[in-house]
C-alpha positions as CSV (number, residue, x, y, z in Angstrom):
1,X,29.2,-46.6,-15.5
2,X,28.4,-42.8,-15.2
3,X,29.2,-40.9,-12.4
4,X,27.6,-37.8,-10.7
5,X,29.1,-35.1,-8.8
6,X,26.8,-33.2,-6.3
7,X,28.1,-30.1,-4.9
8,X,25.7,-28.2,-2.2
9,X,25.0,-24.0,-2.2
10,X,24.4,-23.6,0.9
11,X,23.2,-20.0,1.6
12,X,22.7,-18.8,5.1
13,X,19.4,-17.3,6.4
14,X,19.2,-13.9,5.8
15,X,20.2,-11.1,8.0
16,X,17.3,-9.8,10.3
17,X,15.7,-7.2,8.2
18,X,13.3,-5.9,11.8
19,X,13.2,-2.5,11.7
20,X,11.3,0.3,13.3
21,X,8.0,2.3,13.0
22,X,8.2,6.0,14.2
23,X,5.3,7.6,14.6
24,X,4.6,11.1,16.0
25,X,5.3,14.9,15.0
26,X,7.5,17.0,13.8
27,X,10.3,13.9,13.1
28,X,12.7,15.3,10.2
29,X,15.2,15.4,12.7
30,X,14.6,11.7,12.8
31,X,14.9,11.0,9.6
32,X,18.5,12.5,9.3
33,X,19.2,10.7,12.1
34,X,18.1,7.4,10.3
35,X,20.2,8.1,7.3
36,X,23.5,9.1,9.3
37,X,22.9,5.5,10.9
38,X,23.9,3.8,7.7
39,X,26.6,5.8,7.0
40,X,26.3,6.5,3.5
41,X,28.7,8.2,1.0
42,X,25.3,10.0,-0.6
43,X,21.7,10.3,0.3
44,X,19.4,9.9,-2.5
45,X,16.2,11.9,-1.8
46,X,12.8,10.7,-4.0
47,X,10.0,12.5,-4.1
48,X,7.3,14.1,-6.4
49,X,6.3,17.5,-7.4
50,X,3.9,18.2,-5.0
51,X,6.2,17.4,-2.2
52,X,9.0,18.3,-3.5
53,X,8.5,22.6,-2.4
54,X,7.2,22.3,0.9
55,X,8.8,19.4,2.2
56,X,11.6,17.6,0.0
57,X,13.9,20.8,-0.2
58,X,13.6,21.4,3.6
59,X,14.8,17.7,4.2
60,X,17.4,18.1,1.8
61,X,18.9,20.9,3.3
62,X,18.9,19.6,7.0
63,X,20.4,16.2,5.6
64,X,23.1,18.0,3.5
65,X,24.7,19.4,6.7
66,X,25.9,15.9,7.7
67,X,25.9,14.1,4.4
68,X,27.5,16.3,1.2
69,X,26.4,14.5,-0.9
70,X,22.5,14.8,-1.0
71,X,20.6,14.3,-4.1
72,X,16.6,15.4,-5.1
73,X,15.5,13.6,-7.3
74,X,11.9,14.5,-8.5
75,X,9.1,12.8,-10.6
76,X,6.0,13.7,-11.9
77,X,2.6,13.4,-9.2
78,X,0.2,10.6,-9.7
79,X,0.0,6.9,-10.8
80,X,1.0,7.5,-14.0
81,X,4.4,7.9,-13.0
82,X,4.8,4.2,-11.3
83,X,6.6,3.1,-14.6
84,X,9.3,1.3,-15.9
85,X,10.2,4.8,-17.9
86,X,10.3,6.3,-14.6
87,X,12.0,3.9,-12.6
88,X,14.7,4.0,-15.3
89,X,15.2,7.8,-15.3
90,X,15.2,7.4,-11.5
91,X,18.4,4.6,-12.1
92,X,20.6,6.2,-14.8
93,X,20.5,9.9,-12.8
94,X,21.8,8.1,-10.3
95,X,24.3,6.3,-12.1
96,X,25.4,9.5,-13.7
97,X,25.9,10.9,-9.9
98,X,28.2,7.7,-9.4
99,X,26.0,6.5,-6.2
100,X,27.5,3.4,-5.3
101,X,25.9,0.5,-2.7
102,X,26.3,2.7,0.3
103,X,23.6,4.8,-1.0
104,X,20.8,5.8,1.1
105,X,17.4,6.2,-0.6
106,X,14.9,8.3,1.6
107,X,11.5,7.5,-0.2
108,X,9.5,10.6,0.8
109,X,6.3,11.0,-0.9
110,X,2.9,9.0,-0.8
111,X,2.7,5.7,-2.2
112,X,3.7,6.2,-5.4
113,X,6.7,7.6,-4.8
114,X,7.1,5.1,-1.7
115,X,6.6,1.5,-4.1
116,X,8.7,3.2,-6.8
117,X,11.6,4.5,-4.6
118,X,11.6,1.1,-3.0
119,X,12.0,-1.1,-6.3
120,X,14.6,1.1,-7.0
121,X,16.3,0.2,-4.1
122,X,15.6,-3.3,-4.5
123,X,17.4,-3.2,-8.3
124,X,20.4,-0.4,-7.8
125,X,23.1,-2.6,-8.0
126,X,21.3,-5.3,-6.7
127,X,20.1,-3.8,-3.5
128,X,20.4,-0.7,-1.5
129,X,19.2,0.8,1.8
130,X,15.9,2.9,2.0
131,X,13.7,4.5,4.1
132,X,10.5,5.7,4.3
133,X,8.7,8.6,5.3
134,X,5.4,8.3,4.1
135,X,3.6,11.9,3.3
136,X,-0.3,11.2,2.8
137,X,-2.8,8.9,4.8
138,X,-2.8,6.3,2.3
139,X,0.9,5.6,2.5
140,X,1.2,6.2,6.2
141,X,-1.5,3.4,6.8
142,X,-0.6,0.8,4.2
143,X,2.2,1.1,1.0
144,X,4.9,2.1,3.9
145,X,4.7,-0.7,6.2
146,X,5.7,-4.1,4.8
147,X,8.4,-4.1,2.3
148,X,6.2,-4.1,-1.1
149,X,7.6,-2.4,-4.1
150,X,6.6,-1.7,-7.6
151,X,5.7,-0.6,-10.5
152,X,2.6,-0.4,-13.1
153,X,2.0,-2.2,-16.2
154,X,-0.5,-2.3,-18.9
155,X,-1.6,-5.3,-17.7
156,X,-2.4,-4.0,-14.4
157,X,-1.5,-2.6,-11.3
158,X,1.6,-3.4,-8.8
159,X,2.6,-6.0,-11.5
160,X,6.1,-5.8,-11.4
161,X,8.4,-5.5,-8.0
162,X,9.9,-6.9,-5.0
163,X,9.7,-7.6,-1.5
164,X,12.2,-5.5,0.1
165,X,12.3,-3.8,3.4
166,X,12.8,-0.5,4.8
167,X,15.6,0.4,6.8
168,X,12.9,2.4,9.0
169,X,9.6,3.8,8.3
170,X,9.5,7.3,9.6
171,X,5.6,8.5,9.9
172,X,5.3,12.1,10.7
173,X,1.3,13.4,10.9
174,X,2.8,16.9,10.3
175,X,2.5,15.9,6.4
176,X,-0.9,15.5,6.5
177,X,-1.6,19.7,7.5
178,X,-0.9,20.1,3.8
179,X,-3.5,17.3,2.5
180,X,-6.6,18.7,1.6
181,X,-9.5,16.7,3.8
182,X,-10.8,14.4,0.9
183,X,-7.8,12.6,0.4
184,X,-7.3,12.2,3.7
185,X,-10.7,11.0,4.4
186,X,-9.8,8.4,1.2
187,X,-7.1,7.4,2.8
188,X,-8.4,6.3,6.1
189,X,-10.2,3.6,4.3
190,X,-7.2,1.5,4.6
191,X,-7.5,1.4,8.4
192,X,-11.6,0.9,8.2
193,X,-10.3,-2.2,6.2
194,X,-7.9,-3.4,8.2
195,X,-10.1,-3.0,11.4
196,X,-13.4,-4.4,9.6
197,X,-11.0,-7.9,8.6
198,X,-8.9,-8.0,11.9
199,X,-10.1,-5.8,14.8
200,X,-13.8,-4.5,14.8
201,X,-13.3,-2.7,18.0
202,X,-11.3,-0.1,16.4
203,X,-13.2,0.9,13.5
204,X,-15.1,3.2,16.3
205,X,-11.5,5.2,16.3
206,X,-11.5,5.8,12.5
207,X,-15.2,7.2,13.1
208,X,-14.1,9.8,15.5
209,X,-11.3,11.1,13.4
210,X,-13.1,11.4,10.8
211,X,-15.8,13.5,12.6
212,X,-13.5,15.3,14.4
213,X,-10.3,15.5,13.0
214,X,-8.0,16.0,16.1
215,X,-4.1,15.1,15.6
216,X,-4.4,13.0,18.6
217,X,-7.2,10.9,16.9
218,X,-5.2,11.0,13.5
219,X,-2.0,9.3,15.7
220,X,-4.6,6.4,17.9
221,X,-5.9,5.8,14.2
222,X,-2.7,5.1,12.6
223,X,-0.9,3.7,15.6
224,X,-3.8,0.7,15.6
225,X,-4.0,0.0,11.9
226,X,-0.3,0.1,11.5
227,X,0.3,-2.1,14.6
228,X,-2.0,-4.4,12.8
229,X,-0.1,-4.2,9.2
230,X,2.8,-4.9,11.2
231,X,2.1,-8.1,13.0
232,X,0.7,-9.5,9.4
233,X,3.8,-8.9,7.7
234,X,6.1,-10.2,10.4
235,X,3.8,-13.7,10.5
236,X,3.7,-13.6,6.3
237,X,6.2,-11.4,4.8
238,X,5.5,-12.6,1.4
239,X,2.3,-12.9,0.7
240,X,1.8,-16.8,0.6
241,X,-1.0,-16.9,3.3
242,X,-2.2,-14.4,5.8
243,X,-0.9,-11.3,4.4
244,X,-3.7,-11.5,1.4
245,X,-5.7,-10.5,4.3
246,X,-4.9,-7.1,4.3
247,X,-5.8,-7.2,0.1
248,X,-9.8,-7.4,1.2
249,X,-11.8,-4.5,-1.3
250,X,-8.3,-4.5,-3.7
251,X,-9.4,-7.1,-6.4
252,X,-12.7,-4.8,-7.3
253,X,-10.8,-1.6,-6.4
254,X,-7.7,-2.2,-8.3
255,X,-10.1,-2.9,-11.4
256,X,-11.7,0.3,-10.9
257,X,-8.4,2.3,-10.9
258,X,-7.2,-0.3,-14.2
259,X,-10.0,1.2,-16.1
260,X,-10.7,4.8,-14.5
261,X,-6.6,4.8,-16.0
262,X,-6.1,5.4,-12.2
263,X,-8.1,8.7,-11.9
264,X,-10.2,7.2,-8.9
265,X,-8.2,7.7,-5.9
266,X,-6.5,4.4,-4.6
267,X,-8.8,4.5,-1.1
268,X,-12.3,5.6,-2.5
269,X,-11.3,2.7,-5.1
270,X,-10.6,0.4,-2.1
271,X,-14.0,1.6,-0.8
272,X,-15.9,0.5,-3.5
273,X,-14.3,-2.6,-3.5
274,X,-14.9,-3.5,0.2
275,X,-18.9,-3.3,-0.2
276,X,-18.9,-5.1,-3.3
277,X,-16.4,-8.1,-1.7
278,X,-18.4,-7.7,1.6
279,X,-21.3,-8.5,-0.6
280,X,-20.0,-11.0,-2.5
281,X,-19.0,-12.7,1.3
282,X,-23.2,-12.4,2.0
283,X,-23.9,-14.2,-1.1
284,X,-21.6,-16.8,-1.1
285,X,-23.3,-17.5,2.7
286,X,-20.5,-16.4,5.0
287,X,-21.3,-12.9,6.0
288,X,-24.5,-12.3,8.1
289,X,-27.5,-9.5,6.8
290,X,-26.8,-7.7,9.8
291,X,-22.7,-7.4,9.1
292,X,-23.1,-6.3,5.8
293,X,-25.7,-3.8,6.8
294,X,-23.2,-2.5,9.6
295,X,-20.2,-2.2,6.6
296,X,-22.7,-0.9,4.0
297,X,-23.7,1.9,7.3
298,X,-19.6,2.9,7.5
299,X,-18.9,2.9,4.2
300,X,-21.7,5.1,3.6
301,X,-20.2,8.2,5.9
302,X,-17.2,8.2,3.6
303,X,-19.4,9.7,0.7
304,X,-18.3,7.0,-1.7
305,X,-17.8,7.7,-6.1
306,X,-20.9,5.4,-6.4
307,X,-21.0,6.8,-9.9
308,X,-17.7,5.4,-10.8
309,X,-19.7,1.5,-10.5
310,X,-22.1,2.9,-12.8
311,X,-19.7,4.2,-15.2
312,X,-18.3,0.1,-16.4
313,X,-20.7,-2.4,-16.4
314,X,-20.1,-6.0,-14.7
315,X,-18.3,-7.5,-17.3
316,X,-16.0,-4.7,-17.7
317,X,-15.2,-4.9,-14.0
318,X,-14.7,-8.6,-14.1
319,X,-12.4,-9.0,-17.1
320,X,-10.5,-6.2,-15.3
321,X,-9.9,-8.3,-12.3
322,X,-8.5,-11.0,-14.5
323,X,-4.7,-10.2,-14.0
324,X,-5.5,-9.9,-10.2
325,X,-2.0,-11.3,-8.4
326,X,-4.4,-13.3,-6.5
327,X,-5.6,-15.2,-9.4
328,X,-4.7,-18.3,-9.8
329,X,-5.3,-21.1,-12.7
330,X,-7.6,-18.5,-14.3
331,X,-9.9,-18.0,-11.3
332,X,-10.2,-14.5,-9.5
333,X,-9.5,-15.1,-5.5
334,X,-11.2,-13.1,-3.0
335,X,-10.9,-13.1,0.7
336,X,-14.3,-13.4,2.0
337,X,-15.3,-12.1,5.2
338,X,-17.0,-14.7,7.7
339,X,-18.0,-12.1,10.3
340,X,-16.9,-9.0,11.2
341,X,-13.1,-9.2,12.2
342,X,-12.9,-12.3,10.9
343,X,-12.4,-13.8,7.4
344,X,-12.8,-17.3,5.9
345,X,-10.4,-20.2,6.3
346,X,-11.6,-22.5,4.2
347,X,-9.2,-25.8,3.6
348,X,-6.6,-23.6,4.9
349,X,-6.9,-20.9,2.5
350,X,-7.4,-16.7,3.2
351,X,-8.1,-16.4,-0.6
352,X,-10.9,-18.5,-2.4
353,X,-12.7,-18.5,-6.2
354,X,-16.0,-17.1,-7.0
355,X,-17.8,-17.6,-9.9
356,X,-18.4,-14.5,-11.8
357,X,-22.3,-14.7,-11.4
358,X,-21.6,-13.8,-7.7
359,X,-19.5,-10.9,-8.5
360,X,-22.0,-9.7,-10.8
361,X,-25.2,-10.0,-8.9
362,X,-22.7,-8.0,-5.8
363,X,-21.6,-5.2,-8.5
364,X,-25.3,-5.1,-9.6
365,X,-26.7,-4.7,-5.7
366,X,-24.2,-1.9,-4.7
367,X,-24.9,-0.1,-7.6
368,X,-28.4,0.0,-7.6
369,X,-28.0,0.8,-4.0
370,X,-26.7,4.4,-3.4
C-alpha cells in the first residue's frame, strides 16, 4: 500500500503595492523626497544621453545631499537600447558599486529608459524599489503608469519583462519645455487613444492642447488620460482582461516600429495603428461610418507618416503582427471598437481574431486614403 504525503505552501497575498501619481511643476524636490522615504543605502539614477545634461546631473546633485551614495548611470537614446546587452551592463555596474536590496532606482527618462530601469528593478537581486519620473509625453501618459517593464527582442517588441510597480510615479510637465513640439504632439496620441476607447468627452481636451499648447491644457490632458490608465490597471493589473483595452492601435503600430527597426516614433506608430484597427472595427460591422469618419477627422490634425503604410505592403505588416502578445493559438487579437468610448465584449472577451483579409482590406483603405 503506497502512501502520500501532502504538505501545503501557503504564501500570503502580497503587500499592497498602491502607490501615488504626482503630477504638476517643478517636482525634483519631490522626487528626492520619494527616494529619502525608502531609505536607501544608494540611489541608482537611470537615464539616457539626452537627459542625462539638462536634467539627470541636476537630480543627481540635489539627491546626493541626503543620500551619498548616488549613482548615474547612463545609456544610449532610442529603442535600440531596450536590450538584454543593455539591461546587463545596467546590472553588473551596479554590482561592481556593491548596491544591495535597499537600492533605490529613480527611472528618469522616457519610456525606454522607464521599461528598462523597471526590469531591472524587477531582476536586481530579485527585486528592488523604483520610481518613476517620466520625461517626454509618451511616457508621462502611458509606459509610467502601470507597472510594465521590458525589454526588446528580435522577435519583437516588449517581449521580455515583468509586471512590477513603482514606488511612485513623479510627473513633472517642466520636462516637456525641452521636447521639441513633434514629439510631443506624437505623444499625445496615447491620450486621444485612451479617450476615443474609454471617455469620448475628453478627446475635445487633447484638441485644445494641441492647438494651443498652454501648460494648464498640457496638465487637464494628462491628469484625464492618466486617471483613466490608472483605474484600468487597478481593476486588471496583469493584462488578463480589461487592461488590453488600453493596447487599441498597438498590434499595427508595434508592427510598424518591428519593421521601420523602430525609426517611426512609438505614438505616430500608435496613430497609424488606431485608423487601421478603427477600420478594421467598421468592417468587421461594429463601428458605425459616422465614428470612423469622426476618428479618421482627429487623427488627421496630427499630420500622420502615411508614407510609412506605403513603405511595407499588407503582408509584410501582417506577418509582423504575428508575435503580437495578444496572439493567441496563432490568431492575431485585436480590440475592436463598438462605438466611440466603447469597445466590444464579445463572449466576455476585450480582444478577438480577425481574419487577415480584414486587416488587409483596412491597411489597403488607410493607405489609399491620405
Amino acid at each position: 500500500m503506497s502512501h502520500s504525503t501532502h504538505i501545503p505552501v501557503v504564501i500570503p497575498s502580497p503587500k499592497d503595492r498602491s502607490y501615488d501619481l504626482t503630477i504638476g511643476r517643478g517636482l525634483t524636490n519631490e522626487v528626492v523626497k520619494a527616494v529619502r522615504s525608502l531609505r536607501p543605502s544608494a540611489g541608482v539614477i537611470i537615464t539616457d544621453s539626452h537627459v542625462a545634461k539638462p536634467h539627470a546631473e541636476l537630480l543627481k546633485s540635489r539627491l546626493a545631499r541626503s543620500i551619498p551614495k548616488t549613482i548615474l548611470l547612463t545609456i544610449a537614446h532610442g529603442e535600440r537600447s531596450k536590450n538584454q546587452k543593455t539591461k546587463t551592463i545596467l546590472e553588473h555596474a551596479m554590482l561592481k558599486l556593491e548596491c544591495g536590496r535597499d537600492t533605490v532606482i529613480v527611472a528618469l527618462g522616457g519610456g525606454v529608459v522607464g521599461d528598462l530601469a523597471g526590469f531591472v528593478a524587477a531582476t536586481f537581486l530579485r527585486g528592488i524599489p523604483y520610481i518613476q519620473v517620466p520625461t517626454t509625453m509618451l511616457a508621462m501618459l502611458d509606459s509610467s503608469v502601470g507597472g510594465k517593464t521590458g525589454i526588446d527582442t528580435a522577435y519583437g517588441k516588449n517581449m521580455i519583462g515583468a509586471f512590477w510597480q513603482p514606488r511612485q510615479v513623479i510627473i513633472d510637465v517642466d520636462y516637456l519645455r525641452t521636447l521639441p513640439v513633434p514629439q510631443i504632439d506624437a505623444g499625445l496620441l496615447e491620450a486621444v487613444k485612451m479617450f476615443i476607447t474609454m471617455e469620448p468627452s475628453s478627446l475635445a481636451l487633447a484638441r485644445r492642447y494641441h492647438a494651443t499648447r498652454r501648460w494648464q491644457e498640457a496638465l487637464r490632458v494628462i491628469r484625464q488620460a492618466v486617471a483613466l490608465k490608472a483605474g484600468v490597471v487597478s481593476r486588471d493589473e496583469t493584462e488578463a482582461s480589461e487592461r488590453m483595452v488600453l493596447n487599441f492601435g498597438h498590434t499595427i503600430g508595434h508592427a510598424l516600429e518591428k519593421l521601420s527597426d523602430y525609426r517611426i516614433h512609438h505614438g505616430l506608430a500608435v496613430g497609424l495603428g488606431i485608423l487601421v484597427e478603427s477600420k478594421i472595427s467598421q468592417l468587421v460591422g461594429m463601428l458605425s461610418q459616422k465614428d470612423f469618419e469622426r476618428i479618421q477627422e482627429i487623427l488627421y490634425d496630427w499630420n500622420l507618416p502615411m508614407n510609412v503604410l506605403s513603405s511595407y505592403s499588407s503582408s509584410q505588416i501582417i506577418t509582423a503582427t504575428k508575435n503580437d502578445k495578444k496572439a493567441s493559438g496563432g490568431e492575431v487579437r485585436y480590440v475592436l471598437l463598438e462605438k466611440m468610448g466603447k469597445v466590444y465584449r464579445g463572449n466576455k472577451q476585450f480582444v478577438h481574431p480577425v481574419p487577415d483579409v480584414i486587416v488587409k482590406k483596412a491597411i489597403e483603405f488607410i493607405r489609399l486614403r491620405p
